[in-house]
TORKOL-4160 file (C-alpha; in steps of 0.2 Angstrom, whole numbers, padded with zeros to 4 digits, m for minus):
105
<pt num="1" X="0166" Y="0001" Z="0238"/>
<pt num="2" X="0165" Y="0010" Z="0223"/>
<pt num="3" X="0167" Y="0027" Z="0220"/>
<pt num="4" X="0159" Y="0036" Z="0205"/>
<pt num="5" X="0165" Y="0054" Z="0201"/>
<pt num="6" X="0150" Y="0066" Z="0193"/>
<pt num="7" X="0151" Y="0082" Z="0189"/>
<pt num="8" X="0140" Y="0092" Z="0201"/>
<pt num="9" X="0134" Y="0110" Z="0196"/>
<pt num="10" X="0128" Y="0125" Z="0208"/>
<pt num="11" X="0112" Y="0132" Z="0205"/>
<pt num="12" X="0109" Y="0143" Z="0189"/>
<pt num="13" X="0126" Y="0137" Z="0182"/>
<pt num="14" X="0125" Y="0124" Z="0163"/>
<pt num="15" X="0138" Y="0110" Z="0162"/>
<pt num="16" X="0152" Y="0114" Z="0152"/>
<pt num="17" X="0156" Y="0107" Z="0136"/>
<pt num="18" X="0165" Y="0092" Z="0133"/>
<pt num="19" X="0183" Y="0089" Z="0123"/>
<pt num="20" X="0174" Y="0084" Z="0109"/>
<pt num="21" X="0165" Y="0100" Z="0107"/>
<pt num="22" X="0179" Y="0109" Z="0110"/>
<pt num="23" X="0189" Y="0101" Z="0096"/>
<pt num="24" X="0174" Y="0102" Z="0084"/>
<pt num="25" X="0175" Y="0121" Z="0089"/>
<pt num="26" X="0195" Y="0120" Z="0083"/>
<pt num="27" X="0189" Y="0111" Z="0068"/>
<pt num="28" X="0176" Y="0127" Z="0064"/>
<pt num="29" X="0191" Y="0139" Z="0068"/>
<pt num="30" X="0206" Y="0131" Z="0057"/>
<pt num="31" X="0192" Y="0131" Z="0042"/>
<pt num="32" X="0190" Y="0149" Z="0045"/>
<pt num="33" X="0208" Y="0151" Z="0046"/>
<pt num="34" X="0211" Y="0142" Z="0030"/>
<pt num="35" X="0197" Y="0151" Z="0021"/>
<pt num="36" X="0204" Y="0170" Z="0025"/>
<pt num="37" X="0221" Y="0164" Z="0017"/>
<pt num="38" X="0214" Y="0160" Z="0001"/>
<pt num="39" X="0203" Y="0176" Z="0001"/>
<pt num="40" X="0221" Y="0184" Z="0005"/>
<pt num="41" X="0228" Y="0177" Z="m0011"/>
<pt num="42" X="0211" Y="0178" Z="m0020"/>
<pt num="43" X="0214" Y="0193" Z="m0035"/>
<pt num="44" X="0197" Y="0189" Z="m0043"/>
<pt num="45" X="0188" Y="0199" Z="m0030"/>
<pt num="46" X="0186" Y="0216" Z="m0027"/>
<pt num="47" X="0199" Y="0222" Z="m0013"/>
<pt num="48" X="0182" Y="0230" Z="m0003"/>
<pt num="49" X="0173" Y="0213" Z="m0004"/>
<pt num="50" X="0191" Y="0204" Z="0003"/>
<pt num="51" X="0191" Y="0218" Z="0016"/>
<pt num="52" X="0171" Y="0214" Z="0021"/>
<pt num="53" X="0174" Y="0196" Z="0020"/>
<pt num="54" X="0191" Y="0194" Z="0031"/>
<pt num="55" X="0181" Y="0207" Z="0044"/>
<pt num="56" X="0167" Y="0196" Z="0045"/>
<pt num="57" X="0179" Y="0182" Z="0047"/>
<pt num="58" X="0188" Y="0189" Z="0061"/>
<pt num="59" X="0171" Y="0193" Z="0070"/>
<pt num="60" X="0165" Y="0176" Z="0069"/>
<pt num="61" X="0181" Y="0166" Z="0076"/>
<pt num="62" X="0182" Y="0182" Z="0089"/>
<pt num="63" X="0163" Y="0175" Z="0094"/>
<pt num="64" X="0168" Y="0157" Z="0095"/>
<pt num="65" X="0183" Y="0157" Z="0104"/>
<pt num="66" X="0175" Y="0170" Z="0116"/>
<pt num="67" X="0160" Y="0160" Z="0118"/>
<pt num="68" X="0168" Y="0144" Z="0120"/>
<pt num="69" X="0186" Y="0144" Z="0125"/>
<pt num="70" X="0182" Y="0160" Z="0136"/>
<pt num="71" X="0167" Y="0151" Z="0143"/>
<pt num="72" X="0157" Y="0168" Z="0140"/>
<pt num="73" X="0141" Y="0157" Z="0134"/>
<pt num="74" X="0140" Y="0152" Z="0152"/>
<pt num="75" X="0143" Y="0167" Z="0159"/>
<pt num="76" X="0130" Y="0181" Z="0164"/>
<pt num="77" X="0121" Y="0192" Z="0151"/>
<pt num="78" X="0130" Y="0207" Z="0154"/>
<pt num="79" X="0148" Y="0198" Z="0155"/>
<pt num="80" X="0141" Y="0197" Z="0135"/>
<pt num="81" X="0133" Y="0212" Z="0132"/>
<pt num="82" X="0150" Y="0222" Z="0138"/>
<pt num="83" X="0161" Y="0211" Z="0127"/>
<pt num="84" X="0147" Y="0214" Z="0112"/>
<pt num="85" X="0149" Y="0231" Z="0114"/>
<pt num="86" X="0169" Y="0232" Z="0114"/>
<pt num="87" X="0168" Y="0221" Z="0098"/>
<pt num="88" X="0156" Y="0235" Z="0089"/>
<pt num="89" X="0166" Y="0249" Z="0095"/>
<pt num="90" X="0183" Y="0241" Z="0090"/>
<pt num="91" X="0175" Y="0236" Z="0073"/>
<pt num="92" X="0171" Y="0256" Z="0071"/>
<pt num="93" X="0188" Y="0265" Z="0078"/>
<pt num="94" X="0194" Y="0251" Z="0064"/>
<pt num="95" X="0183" Y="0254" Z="0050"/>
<pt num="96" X="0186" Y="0275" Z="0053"/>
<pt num="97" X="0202" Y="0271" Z="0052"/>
<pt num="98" X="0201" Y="0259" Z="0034"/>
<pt num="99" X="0192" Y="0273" Z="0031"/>
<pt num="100" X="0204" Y="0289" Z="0035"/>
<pt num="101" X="0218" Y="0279" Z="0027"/>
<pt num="102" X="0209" Y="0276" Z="0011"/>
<pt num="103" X="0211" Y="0258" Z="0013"/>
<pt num="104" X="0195" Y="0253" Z="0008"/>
<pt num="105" X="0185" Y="0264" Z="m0005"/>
């Protein structure tokens, strides 16, 4: 007799993603990585530019590893829109505060 183990899923839940989705995710992510460190030793650019371009850095491995590794892409709408919105107020407190400091002008 053989047995055959299959993933079952309950009604209104999606399959999650396999290991090979999750290391092309870590693939995306070390990339990202390696890009802010050369714009952290990148002098040719202007310091507000680096600044705008390491913040939208951060977001975007903060929504992958969120979405993916935190399985928020399967969970409910709200689960995201609350997470969205801690992002965007973060991201404000911290640019008043770039701001304040005279970091970025």
């Amino acid at each position: 007799m053989e047995h055959t183990q299959h993933q079952t899923t309950a009604p209104g839940e999606h399959a999650h993603p396999g290991p090979a989705e999750y290391v092309k995710v870590a693939i995306v992510l070390a990339v990202a990585t390696g890009i802010e460190i050369g714009l952290f030793y990148l002098t040719s650019l202007p310091k507000a530019a680096v600044t705008f371009l390491l913040l939208f850095l951060m977001v975007f491995k903060f929504a992958l590893v969120a979405l993916w590794f935190m399985h928020l892409r399967f969970d409910n709408r709200l689960f995201r829109r609350l997470f969205v919105t801690g992002l965007v107020l973060a991201m404000t407190v911290f640019a008043i505060v770039l701001t304040t400091f005279q970091v970025v002008r």
